[in-house]
Residue, then its C-alpha position, 0 to 999 in steps of 0.5 A: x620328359x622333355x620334347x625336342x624339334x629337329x631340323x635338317x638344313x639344306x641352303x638356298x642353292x644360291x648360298x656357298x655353306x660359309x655364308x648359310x652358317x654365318x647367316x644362320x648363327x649370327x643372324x638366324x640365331x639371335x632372332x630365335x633367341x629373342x622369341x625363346x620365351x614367348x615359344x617356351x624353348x628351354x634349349x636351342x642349338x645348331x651343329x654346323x657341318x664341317x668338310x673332312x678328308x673322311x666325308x665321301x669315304x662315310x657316304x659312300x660305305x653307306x650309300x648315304x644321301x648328300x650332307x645337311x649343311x646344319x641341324x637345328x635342335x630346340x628343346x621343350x620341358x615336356x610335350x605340354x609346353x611343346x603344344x603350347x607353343x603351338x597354340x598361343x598367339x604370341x608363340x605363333x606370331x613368332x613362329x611367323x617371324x622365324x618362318x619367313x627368315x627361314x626362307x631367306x636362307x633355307x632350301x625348306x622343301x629339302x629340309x626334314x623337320x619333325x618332333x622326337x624324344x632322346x633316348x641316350x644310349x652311352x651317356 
């Protein structure tokens, strides 16, 4: 069963969301691509948030907190490949490199990240 990594993105305060997603998918993006294979991600996907007349309407019916500007999805073939990814020195060189881009552009200590397993519901 496959393992996935989800990442909350807020943008750096000095960044309009416009710009945070140009950067994250045509920057950001192609760097993560690069290092897929030497970080064993099988899957890599961004949601980009999008403004709606229906947005504040949502938040406030559920006192929910300011929006993410994105999440990030990456996808291992299984917790063994995940731990891999964790140990070998190439993964973590890479994992290095996506770090400090990161930093670049995302506001990391508001951003949420942890490890999970789906589980579909309708699919």
């Amino acid at each position: 069963m496959s393992i996935k990594l989800t990442f909350c993105l807020h943008r750096l305060p000095h960044l309009t969301r416009a710009r945070f997603q140009d950067y994250w998918f045509n920057s950001h993006g192609p760097l993560v691509r690069s290092h897929a294979a030497a970080l064993g991600i099988n899957r890599y996907v961004q949601s980009h948030a999008v403004e709606t007349p229906f947005d504040s309407g949502l938040r406030a019916s559920r006192q929910a907190p300011e929006p993410f500007d994105g999440i990030a999805e990456l996808w291992w073939a299984d917790e063994a490949a995940y731990e891999r990814s964790m140990r070998e020195p190439a993964a973590r060189a890479a994992g290095k490199i996506l770090l400090a881009d990161e930093k670049t552009f995302i506001d990391l200590p508001r951003s949420p990240i942890w490890v999970n397993r789906e589980r579909p519901v309708v699919d």
